[in-house]
C-alpha positions as CSV (number, residue, x, y, z in Angstrom):
1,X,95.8,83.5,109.4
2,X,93.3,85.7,107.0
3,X,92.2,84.8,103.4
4,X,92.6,88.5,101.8
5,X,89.2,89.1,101.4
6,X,88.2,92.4,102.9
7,X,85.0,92.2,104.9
8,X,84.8,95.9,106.0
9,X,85.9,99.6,105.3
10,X,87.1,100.7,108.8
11,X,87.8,104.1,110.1
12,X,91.0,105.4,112.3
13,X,89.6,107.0,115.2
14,X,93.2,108.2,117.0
15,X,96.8,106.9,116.1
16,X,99.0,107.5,119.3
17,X,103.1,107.4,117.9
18,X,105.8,107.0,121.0
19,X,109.7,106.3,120.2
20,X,109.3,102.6,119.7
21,X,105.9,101.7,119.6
22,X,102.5,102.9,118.9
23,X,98.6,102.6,119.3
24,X,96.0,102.8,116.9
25,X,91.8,103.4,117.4
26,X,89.8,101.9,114.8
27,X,85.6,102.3,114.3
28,X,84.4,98.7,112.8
29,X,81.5,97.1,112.9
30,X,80.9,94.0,111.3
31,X,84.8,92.7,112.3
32,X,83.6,93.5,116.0
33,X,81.1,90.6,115.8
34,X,82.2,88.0,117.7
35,X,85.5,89.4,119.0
36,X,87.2,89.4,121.9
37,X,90.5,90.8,123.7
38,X,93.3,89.2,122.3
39,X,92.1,88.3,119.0
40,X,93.5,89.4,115.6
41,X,92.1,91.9,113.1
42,X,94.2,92.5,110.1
43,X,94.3,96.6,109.2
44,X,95.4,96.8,105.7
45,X,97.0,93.5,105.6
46,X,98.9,93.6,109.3
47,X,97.9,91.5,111.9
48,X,97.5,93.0,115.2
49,X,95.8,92.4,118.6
50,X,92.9,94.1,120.1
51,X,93.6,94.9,123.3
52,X,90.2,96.7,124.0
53,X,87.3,97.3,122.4
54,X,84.0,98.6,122.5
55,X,80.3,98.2,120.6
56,X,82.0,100.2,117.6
57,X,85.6,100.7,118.3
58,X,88.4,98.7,118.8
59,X,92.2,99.7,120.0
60,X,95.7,97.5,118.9
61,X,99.2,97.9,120.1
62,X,101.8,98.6,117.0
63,X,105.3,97.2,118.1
64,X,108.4,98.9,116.9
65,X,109.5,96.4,114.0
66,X,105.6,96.6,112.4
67,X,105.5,100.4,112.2
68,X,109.6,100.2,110.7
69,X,108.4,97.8,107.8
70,X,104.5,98.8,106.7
71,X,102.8,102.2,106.0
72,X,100.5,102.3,108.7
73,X,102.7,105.4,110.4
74,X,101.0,107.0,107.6
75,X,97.3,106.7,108.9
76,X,95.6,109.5,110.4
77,X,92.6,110.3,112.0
78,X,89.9,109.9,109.4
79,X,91.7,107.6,107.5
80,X,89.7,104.6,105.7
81,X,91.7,101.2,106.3
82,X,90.8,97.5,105.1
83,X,89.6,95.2,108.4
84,X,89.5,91.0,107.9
85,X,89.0,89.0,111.3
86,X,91.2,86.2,111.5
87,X,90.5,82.7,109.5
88,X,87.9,80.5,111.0
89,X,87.9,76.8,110.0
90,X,85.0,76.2,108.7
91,X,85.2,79.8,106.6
92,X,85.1,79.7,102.3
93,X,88.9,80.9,101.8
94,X,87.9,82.8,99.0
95,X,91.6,84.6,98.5
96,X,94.6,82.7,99.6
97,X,96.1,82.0,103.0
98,X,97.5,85.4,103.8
99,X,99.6,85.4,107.4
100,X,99.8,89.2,107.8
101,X,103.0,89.5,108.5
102,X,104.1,92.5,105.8
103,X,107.0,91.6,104.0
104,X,107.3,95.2,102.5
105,X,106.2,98.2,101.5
106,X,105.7,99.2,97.6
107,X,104.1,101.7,95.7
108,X,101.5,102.4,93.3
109,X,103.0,103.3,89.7
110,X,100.2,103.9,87.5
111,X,96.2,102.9,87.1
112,X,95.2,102.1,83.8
113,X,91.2,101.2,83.3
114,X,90.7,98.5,81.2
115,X,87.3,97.5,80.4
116,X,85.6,97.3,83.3
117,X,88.5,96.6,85.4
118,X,91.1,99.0,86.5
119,X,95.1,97.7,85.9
120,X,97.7,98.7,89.1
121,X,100.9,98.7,88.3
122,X,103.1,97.8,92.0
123,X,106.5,98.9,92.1
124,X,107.9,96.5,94.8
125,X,111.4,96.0,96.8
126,X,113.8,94.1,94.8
127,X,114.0,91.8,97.2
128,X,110.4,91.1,97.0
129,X,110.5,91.0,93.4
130,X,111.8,86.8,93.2
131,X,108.8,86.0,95.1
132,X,105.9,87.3,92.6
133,X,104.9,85.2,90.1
134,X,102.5,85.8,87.2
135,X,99.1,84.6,87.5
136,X,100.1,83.8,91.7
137,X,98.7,85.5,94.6
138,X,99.6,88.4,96.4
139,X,98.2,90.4,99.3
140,X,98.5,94.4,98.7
141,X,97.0,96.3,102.2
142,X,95.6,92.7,102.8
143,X,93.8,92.4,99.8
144,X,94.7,89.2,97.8
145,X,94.7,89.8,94.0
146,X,95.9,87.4,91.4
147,X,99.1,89.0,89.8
148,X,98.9,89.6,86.0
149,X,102.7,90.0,84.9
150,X,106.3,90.5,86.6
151,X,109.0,93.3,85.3
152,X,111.9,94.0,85.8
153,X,110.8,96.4,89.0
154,X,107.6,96.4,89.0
155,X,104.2,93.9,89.3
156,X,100.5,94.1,87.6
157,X,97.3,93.5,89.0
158,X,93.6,93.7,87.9
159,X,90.6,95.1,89.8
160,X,87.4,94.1,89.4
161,X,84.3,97.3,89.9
162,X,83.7,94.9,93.6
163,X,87.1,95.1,95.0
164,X,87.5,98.8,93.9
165,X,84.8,100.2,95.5
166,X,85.0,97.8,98.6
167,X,88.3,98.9,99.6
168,X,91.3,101.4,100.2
169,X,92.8,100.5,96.5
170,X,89.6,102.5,95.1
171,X,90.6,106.1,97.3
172,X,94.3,105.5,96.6
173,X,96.1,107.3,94.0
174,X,99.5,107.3,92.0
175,X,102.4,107.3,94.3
176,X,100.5,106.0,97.4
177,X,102.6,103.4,99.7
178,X,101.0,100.0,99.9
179,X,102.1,97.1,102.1
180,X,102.8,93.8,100.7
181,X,102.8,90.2,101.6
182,X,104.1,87.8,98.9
183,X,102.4,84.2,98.8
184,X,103.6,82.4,101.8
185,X,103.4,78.9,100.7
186,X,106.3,80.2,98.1
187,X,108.6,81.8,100.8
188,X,108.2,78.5,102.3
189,X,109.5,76.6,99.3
190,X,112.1,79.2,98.7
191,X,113.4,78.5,101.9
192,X,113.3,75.1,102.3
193,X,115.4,74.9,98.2
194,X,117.6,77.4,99.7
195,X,117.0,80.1,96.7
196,X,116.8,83.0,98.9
197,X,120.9,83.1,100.1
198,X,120.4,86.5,102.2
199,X,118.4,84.3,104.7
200,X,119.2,80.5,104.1
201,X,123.0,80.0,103.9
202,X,125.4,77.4,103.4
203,X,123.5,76.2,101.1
204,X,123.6,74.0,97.6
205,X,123.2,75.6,94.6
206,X,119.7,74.5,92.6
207,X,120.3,71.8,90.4
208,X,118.6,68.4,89.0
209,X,121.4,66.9,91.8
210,X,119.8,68.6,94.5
211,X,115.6,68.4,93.5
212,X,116.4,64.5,93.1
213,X,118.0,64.1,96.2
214,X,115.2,65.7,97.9
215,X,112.4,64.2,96.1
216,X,111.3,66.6,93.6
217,X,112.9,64.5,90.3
């Protein structure tokens, strides 16, 4: 579990791509401290294992069903990517509680500076799109940002001068893929009332009927 908040600007040292899997080298220092094989780093919001690692690098396995649904195929040597170690109890959660299990990949639309902030406007998978609320939390490339408005294909969030200089949203540009992770408390809701019928089945519609028979009314 990972609260969103970037600690450190890492560096891909080698990506390694085979039929159904992969391997990525990262350079890190600060998530190093205090880590050991078979913990979890988050790279740009997915949770992976280090399964070595040295005074300044560290190496993760990528399984086939990771590199089919985020962006990280698109790393490269050289490439900056946002590093968070995993949640420790007794840690500030500053963001939200951020799994880092990528429920999609979106892109970014357009950057619009506004005051001192700078505006992003997401496009996101349709199926995604339910699950974003305005003013709720939402992880882009592990990041969590507070989501300003909802359209009809699209999401908004707000930057402050911190969070653009501290991480890859600040060296990405118009078009540039982004991995997403909607709030997971909501997909847990959503599940449990049923409202997402592509995964929960056989289910009753949502009505007054069916909140006050489970306690909600």
């Amino acid at each position: 579990m990972f609260t969103g908040i970037v600690e450190e600007l890492g560096i891909v040292r080698a990506l390694r791509l085979l039929p159904d899997s992969g391997q990525l080298t990262l350079e890190g220092k600060k998530v190093l401290s205090g880590t050991q094989i078979g913990d979890s780093i988050a790279i740009n919001g997915v949770c992976l294992t280090v399964i070595r690692q040295s005074d300044l690098e560290f190496t993760v396995d990528v399984m086939a069903e990771t590199l089919a649904k985020t962006n990280l195929t698109e790393l490269k040597s050289g490439s900056r990517v946002n590093l968070e170690r995993a949640l420790q109890l007794q840690t500030r959660l500053g963001g939200h509680l951020v799994s880092g299990h990528v429920d999609g990949v979106g892109s970014i639309r357009r950057i619009t500076p506004w005051g001192i902030a700078q505006v992003y406007e997401i496009m996101a998978p349709p199926d995604l799109l339910p699950y974003i609320l305005p003013k709720g939390s939402i992880a882009i490339d592990g990041i969590s940002l507070t989501v300003i408005d909802v359209e009809a294909d699209y999401f908004t969030v707000s930057l402050i001068p911190h969070t653009f200089k501290e991480t890859t949203l600040g060296l990405k540009g118009t078009g540039a893929s982004v991995n997403l992770e909607t709030d997971l408390i909501g997909k847990y809701v959503a599940r449990f009332m049923g409202l997402n019928t592509s995964i929960v089945k056989d289910k009753p519609a949502l009505s007054l009927g069916f909140l006050a028979e489970h306690g909600f009314v």
